[in-house]
C-alpha positions in Angstrom: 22.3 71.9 7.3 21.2 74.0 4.1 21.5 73.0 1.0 24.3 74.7 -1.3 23.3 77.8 -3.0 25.4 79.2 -6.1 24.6 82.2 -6.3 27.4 83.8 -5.1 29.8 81.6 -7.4 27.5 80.8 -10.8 30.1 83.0 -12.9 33.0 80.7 -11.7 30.8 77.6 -11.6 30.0 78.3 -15.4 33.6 79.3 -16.3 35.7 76.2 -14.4 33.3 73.5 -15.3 31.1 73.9 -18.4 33.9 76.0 -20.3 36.3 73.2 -19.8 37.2 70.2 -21.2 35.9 69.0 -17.8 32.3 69.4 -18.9 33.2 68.7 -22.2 34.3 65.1 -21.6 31.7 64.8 -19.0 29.0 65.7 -21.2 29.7 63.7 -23.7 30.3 60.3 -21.9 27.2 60.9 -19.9 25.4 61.3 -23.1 26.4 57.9 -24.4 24.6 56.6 -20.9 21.9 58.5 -21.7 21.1 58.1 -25.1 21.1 54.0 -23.9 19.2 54.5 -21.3 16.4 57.0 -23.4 16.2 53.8 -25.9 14.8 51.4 -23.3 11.7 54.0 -22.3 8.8 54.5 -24.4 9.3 56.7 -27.1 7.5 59.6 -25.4 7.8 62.6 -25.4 8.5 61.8 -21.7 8.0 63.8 -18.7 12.1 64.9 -17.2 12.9 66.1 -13.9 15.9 67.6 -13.4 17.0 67.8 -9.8 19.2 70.4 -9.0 19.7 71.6 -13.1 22.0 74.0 -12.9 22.4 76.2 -15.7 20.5 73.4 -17.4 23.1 72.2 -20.8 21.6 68.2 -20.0 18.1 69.8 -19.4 17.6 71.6 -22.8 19.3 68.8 -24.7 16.4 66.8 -23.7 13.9 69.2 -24.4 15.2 69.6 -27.7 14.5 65.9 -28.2 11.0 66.8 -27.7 10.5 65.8 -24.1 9.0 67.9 -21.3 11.1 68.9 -18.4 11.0 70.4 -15.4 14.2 71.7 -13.8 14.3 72.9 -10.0 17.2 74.5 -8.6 18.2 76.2 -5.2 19.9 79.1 -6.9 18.1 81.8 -8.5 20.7 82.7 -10.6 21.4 79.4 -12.2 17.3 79.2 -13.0 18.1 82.4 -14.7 21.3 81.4 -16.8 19.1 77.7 -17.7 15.8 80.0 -19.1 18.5 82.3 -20.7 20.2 78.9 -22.3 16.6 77.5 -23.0 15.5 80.3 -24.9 19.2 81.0 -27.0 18.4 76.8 -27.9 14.6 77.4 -28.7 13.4 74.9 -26.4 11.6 77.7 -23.7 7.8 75.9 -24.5 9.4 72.2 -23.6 10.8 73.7 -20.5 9.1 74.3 -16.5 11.9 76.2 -14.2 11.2 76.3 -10.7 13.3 77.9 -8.2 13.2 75.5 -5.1 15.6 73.0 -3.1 15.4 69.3 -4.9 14.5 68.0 -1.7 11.5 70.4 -2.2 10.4 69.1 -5.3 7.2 67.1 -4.7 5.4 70.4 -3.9 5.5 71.0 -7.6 5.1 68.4 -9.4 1.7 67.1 -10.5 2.3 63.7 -11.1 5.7 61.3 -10.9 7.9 61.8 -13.6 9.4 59.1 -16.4 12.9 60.3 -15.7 15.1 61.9 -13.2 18.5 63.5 -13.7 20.3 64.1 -10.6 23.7 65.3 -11.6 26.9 66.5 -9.3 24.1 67.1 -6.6 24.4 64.2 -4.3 27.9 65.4 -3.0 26.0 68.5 -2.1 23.5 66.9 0.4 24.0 66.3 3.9 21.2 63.5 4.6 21.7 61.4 1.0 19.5 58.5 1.4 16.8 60.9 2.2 17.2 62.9 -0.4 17.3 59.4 -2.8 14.0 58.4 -1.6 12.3 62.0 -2.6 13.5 61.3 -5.8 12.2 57.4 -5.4 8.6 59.3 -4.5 8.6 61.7 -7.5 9.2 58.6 -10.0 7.0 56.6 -11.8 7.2 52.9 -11.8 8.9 51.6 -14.6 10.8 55.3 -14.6 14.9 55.7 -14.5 17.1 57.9 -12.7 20.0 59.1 -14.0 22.5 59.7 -10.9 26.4 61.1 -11.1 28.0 61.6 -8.1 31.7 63.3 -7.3 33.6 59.8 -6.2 35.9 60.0 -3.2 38.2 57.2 -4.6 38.8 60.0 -8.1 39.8 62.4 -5.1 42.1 60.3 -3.7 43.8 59.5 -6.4 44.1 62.6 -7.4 45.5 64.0 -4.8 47.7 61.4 -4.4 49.0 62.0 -7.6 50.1 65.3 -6.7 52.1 64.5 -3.8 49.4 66.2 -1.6 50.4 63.4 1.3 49.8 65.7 4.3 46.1 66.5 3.2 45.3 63.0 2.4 46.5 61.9 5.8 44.5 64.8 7.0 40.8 63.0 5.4 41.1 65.4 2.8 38.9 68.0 4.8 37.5 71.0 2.9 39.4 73.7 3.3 37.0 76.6 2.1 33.1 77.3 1.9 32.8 79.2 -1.3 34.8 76.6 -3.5 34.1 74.5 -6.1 34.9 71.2 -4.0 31.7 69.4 -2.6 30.8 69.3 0.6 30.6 65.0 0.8 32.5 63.4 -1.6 31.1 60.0 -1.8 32.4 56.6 -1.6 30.7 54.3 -4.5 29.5 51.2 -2.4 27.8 53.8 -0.1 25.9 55.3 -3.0 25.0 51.6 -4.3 23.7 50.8 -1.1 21.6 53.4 -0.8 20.0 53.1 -3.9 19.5 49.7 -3.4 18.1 50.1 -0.1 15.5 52.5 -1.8 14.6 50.2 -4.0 16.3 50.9 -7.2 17.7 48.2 -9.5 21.0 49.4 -10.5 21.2 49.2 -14.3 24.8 50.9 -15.1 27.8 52.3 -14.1 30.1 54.3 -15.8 33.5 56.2 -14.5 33.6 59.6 -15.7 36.8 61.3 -16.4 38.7 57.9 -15.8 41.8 59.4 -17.3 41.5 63.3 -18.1 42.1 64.4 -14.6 44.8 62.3 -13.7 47.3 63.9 -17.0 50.5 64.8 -16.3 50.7 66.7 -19.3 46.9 69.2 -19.0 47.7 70.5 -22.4 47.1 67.7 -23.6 43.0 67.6 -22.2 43.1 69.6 -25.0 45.5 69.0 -27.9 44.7 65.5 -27.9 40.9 65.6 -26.8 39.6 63.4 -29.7 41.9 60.8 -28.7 41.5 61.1 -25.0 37.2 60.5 -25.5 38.2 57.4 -27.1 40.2 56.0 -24.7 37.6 57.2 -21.8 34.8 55.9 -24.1 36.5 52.3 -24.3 38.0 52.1 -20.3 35.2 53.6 -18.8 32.2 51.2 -18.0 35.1 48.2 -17.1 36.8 48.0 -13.8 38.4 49.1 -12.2 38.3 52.4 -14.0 34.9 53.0 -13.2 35.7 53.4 -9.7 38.7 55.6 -10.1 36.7 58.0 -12.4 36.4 61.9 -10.9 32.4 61.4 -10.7 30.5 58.0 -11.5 27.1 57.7 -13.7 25.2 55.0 -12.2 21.3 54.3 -14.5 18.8 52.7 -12.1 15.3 51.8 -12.6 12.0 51.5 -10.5 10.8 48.4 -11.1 7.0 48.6 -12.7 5.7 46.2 -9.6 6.4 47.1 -5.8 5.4 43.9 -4.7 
């Protein structure tokens, strides 16, 4: 099966997720795991790969933190909304774009990077634990990976929550191919087993959007947006709202000796 391309929906893409209170909240809680997670890896400037980048907000974040990335995506026109969002931040000379599938990516790398980020991809792939050990094989030892994936248990839930029995007792099957809605939602012991079976030592996990999805009231994802981050920031890395959250952030590491 191909890999999903957005080029034909990058304008929506952009518009639903990053101009939302969506990627607001997302952003910000996966920042809090990141900035963590950057404090336990040499100072740097490290070398960032950013596996399907999208229209690359995490990407150039890093870069303007001095570290060199490199981030691949399938879709030409994301590559050219991330070099247009690289160069409006300043950060174009820390930055490598390549066009390519991230299941491609070893053909352009020189060496294993420090760090990957592999973020809202995973839902997107039809053979995952291949696609985890290519991103096993382009890390160093002693490297992290930063991986959020869509959780199936957050679409549940919310679907529940909307009365939408008949398509839950369906399997929740997608109902369109040029939609928003991943391909393979995944269930979060799969994706811990799979990791695990890589070889990865599972670090963290934290629920994203444990509560912002789930509102009865959506105004208030807005109106009360300082207070909602609170709440996600305290709830979010406890059970069980990590497993209820919309996508989950799990930090893993490559241990510095393979045995």
């Amino acid at each position: 099966m191909r890999d999903r391309n957005f080029d034909d929906i990058a304008e929506k893409f952009s518009r639903n997720i990053y101009g939302t209170t969506k990627g607001q909240l997302r952003q910000a809680i996966l920042w809090q795991d990141l900035d963590a997670l950057l404090a336990t890896l040499p100072a740097g400037p490290l070398r960032v790969l950013d596996a399907g980048g999208g229209e690359g907000q995490t990407a150039c974040r890093m870069a303007e933190r001095g570290h060199h990335v490199t981030l691949c995506d399938l879709s030409g026109e994301m590559i050219l909304r991330a070099q247009q969002f690289a160069a409006d931040k300043g950060v174009s000379g820390n930055m490598h774009f390549i066009q390519c599938a991230a299941q491609d990516i070893g053909q352009h790398l020189e060496c294993p990077v420090d760090l990957i980020l592999f973020h809202a991809v995973l839902e997107w792939v039809a053979d995952p634990e291949a696609m985890l050990n290519i991103l096993w094989q382009n890390l160093k030892p002693g490297g992290a990976l930063s991986l959020m994936f869509y959780n199936a248990n957050g679409l549940l839930l919310h679907n529940m929550v909307a009365g939408n029995f008949p398509y839950v007792e369906q399997g929740m099957p997608k109902r369109k191919k040029r939609t928003l809605s991943p391909d393979y939602p995944r269930q979060p012991h799969d994706v811990y087993r799979w990791l695990e079976h890589t070889g990865f030592q599972i670090a963290g996990k934290t629920g994203v959007r444990v509560f912002h999805d789930y509102l009865r009231e959506k105004n208030k994802q807005r109106e009360c947006y300082d207070e909602l981050l609170e709440l996600e920031t305290r709830y979010c890395r406890q059970q069980p709202w990590i497993e209820l959250g919309r996508y989950i952030h799990v930090t893993a590491l490559k241990p510095q000796s393979q045995g």
